[in-house]
Backbone as CSV, one residue per row, in Angstrom:
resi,resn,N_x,N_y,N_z,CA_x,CA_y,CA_z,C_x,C_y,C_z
1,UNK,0.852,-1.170,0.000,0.000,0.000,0.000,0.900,1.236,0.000
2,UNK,0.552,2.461,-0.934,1.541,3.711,-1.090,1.439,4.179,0.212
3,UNK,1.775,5.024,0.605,2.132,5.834,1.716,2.883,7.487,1.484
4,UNK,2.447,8.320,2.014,2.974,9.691,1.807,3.504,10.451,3.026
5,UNK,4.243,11.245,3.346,4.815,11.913,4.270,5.438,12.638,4.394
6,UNK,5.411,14.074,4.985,5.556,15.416,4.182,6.955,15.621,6.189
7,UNK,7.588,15.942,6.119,8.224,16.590,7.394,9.395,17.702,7.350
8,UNK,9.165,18.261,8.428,10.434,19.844,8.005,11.796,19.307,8.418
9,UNK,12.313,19.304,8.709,13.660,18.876,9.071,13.905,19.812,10.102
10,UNK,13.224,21.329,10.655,13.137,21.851,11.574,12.108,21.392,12.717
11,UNK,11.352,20.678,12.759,10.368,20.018,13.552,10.670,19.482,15.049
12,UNK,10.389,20.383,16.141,10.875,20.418,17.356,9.698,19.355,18.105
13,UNK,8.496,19.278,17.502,7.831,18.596,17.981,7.947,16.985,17.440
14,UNK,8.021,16.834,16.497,8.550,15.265,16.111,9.706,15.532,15.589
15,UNK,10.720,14.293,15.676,12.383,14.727,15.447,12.019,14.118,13.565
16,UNK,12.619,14.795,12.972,13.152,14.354,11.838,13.545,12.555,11.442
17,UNK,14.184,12.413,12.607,14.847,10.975,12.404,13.795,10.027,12.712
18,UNK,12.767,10.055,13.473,11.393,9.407,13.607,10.674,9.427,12.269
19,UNK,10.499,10.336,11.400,10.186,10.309,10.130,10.918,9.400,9.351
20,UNK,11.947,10.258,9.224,13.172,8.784,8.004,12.960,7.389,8.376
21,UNK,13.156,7.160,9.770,12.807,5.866,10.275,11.471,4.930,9.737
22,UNK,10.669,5.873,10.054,9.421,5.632,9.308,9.382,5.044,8.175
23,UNK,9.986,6.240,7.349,9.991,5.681,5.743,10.591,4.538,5.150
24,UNK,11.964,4.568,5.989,13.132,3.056,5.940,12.048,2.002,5.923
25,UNK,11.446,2.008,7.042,10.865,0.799,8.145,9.627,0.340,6.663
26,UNK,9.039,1.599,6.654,7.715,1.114,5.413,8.287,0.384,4.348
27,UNK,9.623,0.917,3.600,10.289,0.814,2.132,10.313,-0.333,2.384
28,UNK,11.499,-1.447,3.718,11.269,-2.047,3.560,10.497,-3.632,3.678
29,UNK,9.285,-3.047,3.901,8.531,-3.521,3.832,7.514,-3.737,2.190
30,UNK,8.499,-2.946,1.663,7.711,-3.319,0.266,7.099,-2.380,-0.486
31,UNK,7.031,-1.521,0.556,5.789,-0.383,0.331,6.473,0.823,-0.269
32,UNK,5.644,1.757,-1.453,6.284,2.845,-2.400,6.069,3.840,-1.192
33,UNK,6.717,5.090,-0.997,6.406,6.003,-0.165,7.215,7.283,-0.467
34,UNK,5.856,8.321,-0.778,6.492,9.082,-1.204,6.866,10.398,0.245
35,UNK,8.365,10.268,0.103,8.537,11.232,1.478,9.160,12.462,0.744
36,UNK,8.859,13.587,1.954,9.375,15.056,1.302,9.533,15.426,2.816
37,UNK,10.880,15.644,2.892,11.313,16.464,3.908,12.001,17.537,3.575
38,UNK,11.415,19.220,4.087,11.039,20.179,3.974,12.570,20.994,4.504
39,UNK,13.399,21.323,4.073,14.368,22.155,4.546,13.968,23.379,5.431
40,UNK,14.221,23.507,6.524,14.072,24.702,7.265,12.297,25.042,8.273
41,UNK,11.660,23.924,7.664,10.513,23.966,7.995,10.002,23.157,9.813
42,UNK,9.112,23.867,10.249,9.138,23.093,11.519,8.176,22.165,11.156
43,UNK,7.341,22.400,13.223,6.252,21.710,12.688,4.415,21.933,12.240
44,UNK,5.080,22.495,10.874,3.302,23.127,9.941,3.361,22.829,8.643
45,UNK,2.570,22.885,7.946,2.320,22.444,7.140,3.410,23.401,5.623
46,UNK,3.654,22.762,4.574,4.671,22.944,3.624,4.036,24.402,2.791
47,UNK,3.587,25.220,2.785,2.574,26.094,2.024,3.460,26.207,0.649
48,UNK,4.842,26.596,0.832,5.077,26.947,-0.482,5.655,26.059,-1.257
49,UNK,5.420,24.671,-0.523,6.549,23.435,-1.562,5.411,22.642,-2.692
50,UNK,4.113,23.496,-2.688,3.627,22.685,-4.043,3.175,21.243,-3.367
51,UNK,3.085,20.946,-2.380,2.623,20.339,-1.329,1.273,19.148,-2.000
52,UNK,0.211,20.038,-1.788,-0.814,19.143,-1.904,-0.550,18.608,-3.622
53,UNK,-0.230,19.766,-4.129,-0.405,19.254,-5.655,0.487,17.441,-5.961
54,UNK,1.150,18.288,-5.076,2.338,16.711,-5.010,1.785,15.123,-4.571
55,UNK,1.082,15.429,-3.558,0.374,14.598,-2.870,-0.570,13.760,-3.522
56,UNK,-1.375,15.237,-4.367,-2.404,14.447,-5.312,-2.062,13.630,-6.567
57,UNK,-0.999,13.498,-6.573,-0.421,13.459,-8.023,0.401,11.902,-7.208
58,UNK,0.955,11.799,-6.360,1.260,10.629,-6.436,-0.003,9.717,-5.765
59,UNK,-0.620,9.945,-5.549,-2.213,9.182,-4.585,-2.598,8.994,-6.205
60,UNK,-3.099,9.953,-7.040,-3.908,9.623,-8.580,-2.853,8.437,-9.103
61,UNK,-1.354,8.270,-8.630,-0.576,7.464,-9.482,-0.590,6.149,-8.951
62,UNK,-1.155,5.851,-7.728,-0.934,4.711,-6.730,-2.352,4.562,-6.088
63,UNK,-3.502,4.067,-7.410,-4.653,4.101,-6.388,-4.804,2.584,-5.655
64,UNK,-5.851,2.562,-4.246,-5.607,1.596,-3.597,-6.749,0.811,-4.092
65,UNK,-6.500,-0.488,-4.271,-7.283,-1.513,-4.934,-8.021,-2.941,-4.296
């Protein structure tokens, strides 16, 4: 199953390395996952990284069946 996950690499409330971990742990498990970690960003949402468009675009590419 795809998986998506957006994190800042400034994020005081969840560490960065809990994310990557994440993604490792999913990959290998098999699973596509699209991660974007956000240079400089804490913890809110990505406004200017084109974000959702991104999101939607790999979800339309990986529907669940």
């Amino acid at each position: 199953m795809p998986g998506g996950h957006v994190h800042g690499n400034q994020d005081t409330i969840v560490p960065v390395a809990h994310s990557r971990a994440a993604r490792d742990a999913y990959r290998s498990e098999g699973h596509e996952v699209e991660y974007v970690e956000v240079k400089g960003l804490g913890h809110s949402w990505a406004h200017g990284e084109k974000i959702n468009e991104r999101i939607w675009k790999f979800f339309e590419s990986h529907p669940i069946r």
